[in-house]
C-alpha positions as CSV (number, residue, x, y, z in Angstrom):
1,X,21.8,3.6,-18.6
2,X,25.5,4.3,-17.0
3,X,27.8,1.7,-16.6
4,X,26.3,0.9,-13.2
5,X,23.2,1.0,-13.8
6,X,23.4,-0.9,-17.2
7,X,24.9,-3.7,-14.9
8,X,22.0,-3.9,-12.6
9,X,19.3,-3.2,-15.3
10,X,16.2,-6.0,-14.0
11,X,15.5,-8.5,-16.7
12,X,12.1,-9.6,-16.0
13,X,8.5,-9.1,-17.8
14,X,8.2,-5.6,-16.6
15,X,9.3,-1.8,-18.2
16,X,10.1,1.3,-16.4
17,X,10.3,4.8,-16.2
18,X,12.4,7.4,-15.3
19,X,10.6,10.0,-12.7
20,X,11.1,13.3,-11.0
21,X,10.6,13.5,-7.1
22,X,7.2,13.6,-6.5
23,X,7.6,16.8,-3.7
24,X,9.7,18.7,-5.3
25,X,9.5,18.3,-9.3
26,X,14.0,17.5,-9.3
27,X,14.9,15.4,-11.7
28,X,18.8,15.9,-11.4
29,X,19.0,16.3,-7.6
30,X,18.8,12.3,-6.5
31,X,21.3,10.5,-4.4
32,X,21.5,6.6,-5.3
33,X,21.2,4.7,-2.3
34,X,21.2,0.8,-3.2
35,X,19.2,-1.9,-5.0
36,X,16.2,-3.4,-3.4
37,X,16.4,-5.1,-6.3
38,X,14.8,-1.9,-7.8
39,X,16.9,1.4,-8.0
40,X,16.5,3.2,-4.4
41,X,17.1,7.1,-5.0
42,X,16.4,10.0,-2.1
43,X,16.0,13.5,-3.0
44,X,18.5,15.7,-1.8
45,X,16.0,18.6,-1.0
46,X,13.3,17.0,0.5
47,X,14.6,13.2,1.6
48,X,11.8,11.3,-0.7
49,X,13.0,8.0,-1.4
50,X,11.3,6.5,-4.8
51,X,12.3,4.0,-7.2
52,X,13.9,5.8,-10.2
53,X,13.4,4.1,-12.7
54,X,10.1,2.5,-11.9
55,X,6.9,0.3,-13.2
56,X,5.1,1.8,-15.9
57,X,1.6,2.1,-15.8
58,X,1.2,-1.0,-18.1
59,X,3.4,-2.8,-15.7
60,X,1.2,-2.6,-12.9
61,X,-1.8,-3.6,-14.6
62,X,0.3,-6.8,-15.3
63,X,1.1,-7.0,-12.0
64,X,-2.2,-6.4,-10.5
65,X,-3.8,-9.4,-12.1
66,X,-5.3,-12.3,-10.4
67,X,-2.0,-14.1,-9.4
68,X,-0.9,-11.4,-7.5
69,X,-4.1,-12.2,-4.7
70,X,-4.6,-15.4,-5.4
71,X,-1.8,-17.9,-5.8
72,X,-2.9,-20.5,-8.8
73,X,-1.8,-23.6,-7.7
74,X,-1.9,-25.4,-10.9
75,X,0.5,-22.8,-12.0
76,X,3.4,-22.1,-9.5
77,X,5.7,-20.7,-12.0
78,X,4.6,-16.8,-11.9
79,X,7.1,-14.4,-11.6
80,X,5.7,-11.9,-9.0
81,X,3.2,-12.6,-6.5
82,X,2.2,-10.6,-3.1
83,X,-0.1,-12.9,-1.6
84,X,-0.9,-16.5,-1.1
85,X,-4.5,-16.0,-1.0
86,X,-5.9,-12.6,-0.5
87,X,-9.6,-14.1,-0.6
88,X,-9.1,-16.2,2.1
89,X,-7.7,-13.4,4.8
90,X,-11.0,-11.6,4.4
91,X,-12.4,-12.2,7.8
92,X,-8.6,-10.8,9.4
93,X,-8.7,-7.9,6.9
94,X,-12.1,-6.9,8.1
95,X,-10.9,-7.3,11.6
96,X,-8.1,-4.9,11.2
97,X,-9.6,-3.0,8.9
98,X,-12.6,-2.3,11.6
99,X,-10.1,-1.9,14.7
100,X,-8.3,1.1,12.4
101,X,-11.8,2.8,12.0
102,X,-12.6,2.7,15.6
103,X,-9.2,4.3,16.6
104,X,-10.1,7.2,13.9
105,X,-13.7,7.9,14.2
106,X,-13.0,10.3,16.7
107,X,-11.1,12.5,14.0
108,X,-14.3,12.2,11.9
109,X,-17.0,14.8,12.2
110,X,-19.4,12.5,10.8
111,X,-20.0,9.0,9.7
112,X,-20.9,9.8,6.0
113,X,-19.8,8.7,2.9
114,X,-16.3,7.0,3.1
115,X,-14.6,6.6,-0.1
116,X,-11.6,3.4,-0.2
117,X,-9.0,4.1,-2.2
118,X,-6.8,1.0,-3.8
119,X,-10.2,-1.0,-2.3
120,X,-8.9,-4.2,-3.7
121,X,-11.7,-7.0,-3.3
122,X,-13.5,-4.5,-1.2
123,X,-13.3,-6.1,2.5
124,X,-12.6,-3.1,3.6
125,X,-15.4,-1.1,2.4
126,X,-17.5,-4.0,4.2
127,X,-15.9,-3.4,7.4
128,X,-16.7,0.4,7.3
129,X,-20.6,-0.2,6.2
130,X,-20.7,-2.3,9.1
131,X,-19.3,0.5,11.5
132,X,-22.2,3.2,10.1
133,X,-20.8,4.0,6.8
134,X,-21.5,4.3,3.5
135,X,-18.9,3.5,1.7
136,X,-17.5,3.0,-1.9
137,X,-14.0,2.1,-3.5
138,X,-11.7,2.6,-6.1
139,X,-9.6,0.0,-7.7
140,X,-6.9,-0.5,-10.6
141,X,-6.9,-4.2,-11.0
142,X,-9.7,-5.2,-12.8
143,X,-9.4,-8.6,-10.9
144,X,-10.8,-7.3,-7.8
145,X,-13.3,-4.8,-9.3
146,X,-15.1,-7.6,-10.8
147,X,-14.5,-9.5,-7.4
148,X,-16.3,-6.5,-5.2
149,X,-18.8,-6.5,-7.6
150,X,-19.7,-10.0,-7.6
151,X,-20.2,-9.0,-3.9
152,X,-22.7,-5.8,-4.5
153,X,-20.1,-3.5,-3.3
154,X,-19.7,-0.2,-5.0
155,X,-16.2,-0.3,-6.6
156,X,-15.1,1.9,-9.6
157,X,-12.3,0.6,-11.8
158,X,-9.3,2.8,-12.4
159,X,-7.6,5.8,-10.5
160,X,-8.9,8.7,-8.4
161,X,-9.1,10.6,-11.6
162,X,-12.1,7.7,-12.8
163,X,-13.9,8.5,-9.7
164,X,-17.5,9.8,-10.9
165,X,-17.9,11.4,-7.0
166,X,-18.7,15.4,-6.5
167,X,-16.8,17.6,-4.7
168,X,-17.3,18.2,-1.0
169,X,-19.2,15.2,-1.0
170,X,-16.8,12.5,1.2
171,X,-16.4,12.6,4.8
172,X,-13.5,10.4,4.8
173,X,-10.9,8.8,2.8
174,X,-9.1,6.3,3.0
175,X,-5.9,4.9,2.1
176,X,-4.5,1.4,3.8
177,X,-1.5,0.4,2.2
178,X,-1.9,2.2,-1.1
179,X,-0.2,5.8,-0.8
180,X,3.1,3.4,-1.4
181,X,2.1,2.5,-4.6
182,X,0.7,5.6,-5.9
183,X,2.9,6.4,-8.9
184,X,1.7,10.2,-8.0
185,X,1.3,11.1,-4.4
186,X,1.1,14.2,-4.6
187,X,-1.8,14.4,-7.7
188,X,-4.0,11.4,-5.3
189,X,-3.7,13.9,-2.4
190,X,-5.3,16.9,-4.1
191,X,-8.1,14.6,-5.7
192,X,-8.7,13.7,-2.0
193,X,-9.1,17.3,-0.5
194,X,-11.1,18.4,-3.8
195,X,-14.0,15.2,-2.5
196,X,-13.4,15.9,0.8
197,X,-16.9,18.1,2.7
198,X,-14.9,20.8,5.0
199,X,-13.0,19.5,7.8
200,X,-12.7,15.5,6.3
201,X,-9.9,13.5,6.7
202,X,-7.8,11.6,4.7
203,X,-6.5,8.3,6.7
204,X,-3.8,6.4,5.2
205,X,-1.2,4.0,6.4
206,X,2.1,3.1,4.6
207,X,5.6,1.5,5.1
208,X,7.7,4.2,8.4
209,X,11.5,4.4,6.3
210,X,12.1,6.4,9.9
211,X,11.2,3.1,11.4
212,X,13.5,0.7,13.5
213,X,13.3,-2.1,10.7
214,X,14.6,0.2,8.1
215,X,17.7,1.2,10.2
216,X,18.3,-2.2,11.0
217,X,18.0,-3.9,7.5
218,X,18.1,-1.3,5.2
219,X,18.4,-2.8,2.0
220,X,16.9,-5.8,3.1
221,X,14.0,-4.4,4.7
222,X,10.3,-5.8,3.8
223,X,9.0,-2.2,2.8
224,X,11.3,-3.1,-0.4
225,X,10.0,-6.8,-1.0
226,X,7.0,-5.5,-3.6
227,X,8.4,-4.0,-6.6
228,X,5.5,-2.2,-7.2
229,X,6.1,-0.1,-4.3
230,X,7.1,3.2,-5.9
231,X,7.4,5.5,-2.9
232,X,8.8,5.5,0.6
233,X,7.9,7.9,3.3
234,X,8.8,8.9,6.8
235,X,6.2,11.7,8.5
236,X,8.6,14.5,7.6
237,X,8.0,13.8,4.0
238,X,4.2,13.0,4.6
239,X,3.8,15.7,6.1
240,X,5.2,18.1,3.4
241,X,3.1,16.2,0.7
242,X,-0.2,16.6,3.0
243,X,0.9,20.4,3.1
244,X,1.4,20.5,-0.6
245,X,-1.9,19.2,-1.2
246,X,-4.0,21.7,0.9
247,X,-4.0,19.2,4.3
248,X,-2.6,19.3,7.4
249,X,-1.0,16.2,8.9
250,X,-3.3,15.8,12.5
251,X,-1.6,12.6,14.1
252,X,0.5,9.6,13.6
253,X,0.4,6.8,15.0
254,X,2.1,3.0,14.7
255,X,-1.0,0.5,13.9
256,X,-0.6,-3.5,13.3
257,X,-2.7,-5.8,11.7
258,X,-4.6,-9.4,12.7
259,X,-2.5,-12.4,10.6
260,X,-2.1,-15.3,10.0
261,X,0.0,-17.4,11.1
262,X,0.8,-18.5,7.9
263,X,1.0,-15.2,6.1
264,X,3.5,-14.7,9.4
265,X,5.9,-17.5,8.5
266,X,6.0,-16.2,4.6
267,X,7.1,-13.1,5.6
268,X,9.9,-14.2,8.4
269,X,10.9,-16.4,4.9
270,X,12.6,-12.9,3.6
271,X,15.4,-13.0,6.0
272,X,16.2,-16.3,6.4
273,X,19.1,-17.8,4.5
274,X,19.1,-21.0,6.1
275,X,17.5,-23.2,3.7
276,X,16.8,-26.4,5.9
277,X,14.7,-24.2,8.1
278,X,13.0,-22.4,4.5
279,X,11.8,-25.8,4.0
280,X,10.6,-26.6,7.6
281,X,8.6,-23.0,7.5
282,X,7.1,-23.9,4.1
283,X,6.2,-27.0,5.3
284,X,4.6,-25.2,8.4
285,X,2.8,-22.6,6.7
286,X,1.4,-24.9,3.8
287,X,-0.2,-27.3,6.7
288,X,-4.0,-27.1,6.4
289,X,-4.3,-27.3,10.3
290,X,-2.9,-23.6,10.7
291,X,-5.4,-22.0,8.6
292,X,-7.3,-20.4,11.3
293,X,-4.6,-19.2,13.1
294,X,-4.5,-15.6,13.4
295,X,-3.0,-13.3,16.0
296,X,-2.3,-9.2,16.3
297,X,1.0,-8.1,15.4
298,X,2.5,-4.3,15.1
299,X,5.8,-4.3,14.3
300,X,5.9,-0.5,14.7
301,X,7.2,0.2,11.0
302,X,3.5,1.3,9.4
303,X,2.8,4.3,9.5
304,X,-0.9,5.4,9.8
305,X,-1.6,9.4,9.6
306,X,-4.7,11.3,9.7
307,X,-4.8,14.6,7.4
308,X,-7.3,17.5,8.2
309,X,-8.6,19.2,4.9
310,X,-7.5,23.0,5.7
């Protein structure tokens, strides 16, 4: 690495890769924009923003372990984590997961076989079998394959590419918060229109870089907090990978998400530098009697999209 670079090179268990923009195949025609910690670059041509380098693929199997959904108590001392305890939100994750599939159902032609993508312990393929659908999922970490399973839900380990599904054979698919962490957009989008039955959709929701919480803390802003985010979109560039891939981008919308309370107070954690009142919110949000505390919350910064397959 260049001298600037070299000077903000991440030590941590982790490697990385150098990448080309996913749109438009440049490897030579990035802008650096800042650290997140991770190196923020946008494409001149197209306005992709991507982390260059980024995780390797052996990196986010590290990552995607148990302690990144499940905290381990007994052991506070990993280095990454992105949950406190992914098991225990399942009833809100089914709740928003069901309120997303009623606002989209209407886009559907027909409640057939729905296929999860980046499932993770599979609450969401629950929420869809108990809207009509058959549904499957597809899952990296091994963690929460094994997890679904235990559950009797149908979950494949690996990427798109492992999915044993035929062609035309999906009605729709479905990708909440995954499309970020895709380390090839573009590749995930054409698996998706080759399962797709004519006239399926593709519904995915991701992290709005056109969004007033980007402008406002740029840098700083949440969308950057996971380091295994690898992509950032606004629907300009969502649009151009949906047309890339043989879909059209239908609608957009801004959808939130049931939390709780404590999962709330974690995040509001990021921006405070106060550290008085980081120990009164940790206190807050470790207290057994706000468990059960849940409420809706859009914060208009998560992009949700519906894609037609032309």
């Amino acid at each position: 690495m260049s001298g600037i670079d070299a000077a903000h090179e991440l030590k941590d268990a982790y490697t990385r890769e150098r990448v080309s923009c996913n749109i438009c195949g440049l490897d030579t025609n990035e802008a650096f924009l800042f650290y997140t910690p991770e190196r923020l670059v946008q494409c001149r041509r197209c306005g992709l923003m991507y982390n260059n380098p980024r995780l390797d693929l052996e990196s986010r199997k590290k990552i995607y372990a148990k302690d990144y959904f499940v905290i381990d108590q007994d052991d506070p001392g990993i280095d990454y984590k992105a949950y406190a305890n992914y098991i225990e939100e399942e009833p809100l994750i089914i709740k928003s997961v069901t309120r997303r599939l009623k606002k989209i159902e209407r886009y559907v032609p027909e409640k057939g076989l729905l296929l999860d993508v980046g499932c993770a312990t599979g609450f969401s393929l629950i929420a869809a079998q108990q809207q009509g659908w058959a549904a499957e999922g597809i899952e990296l970490s091994s963690f929460c394959v094994d997890y679904a399973r235990s559950r009797n839900l149908a979950v494949y380990p690996g990427t798109l590419k492992d999915y044993p599904g035929k062609k035309e054979s999906v009605s729709a698919v479905t990708m909440w918060d995954y499309l970020e962490h895709s380390p090839d957009p573009l590749s995930d989008l054409k698996e998706c229109r080759d399962l797709l039955k004519p006239g399926g959709v593709v519904v995915l929701s991701t992290p709005d870089v056109n969004s007033w919480s980007y402008y406002l803390l740029k840098k700083n802003w949440i969308g950057f907090k996971n380091i295994d985010h690898l992509f950032f979109y606004s629907r300009k560039t969502l649009a151009r990978l949906a047309e890339l891939a043989g879909l059209r981008l239908e609608c957009s919308f801004y959808h939130g998400r049931d939390v709780a309370l404590s999962f709330f107070l974690s995040r509001v954690q990021y921006y405070v530098a106060f550290k008085p009142l980081l120990r009164v919110l940790e206190k807050i949000a470790n207290n057994p009697g706000i468990q059960n505390v849940s409420f809706y919350m859009n914060p208009y910064d998560i992009l949700n999209v519906i894609l037609r397959k032309i």
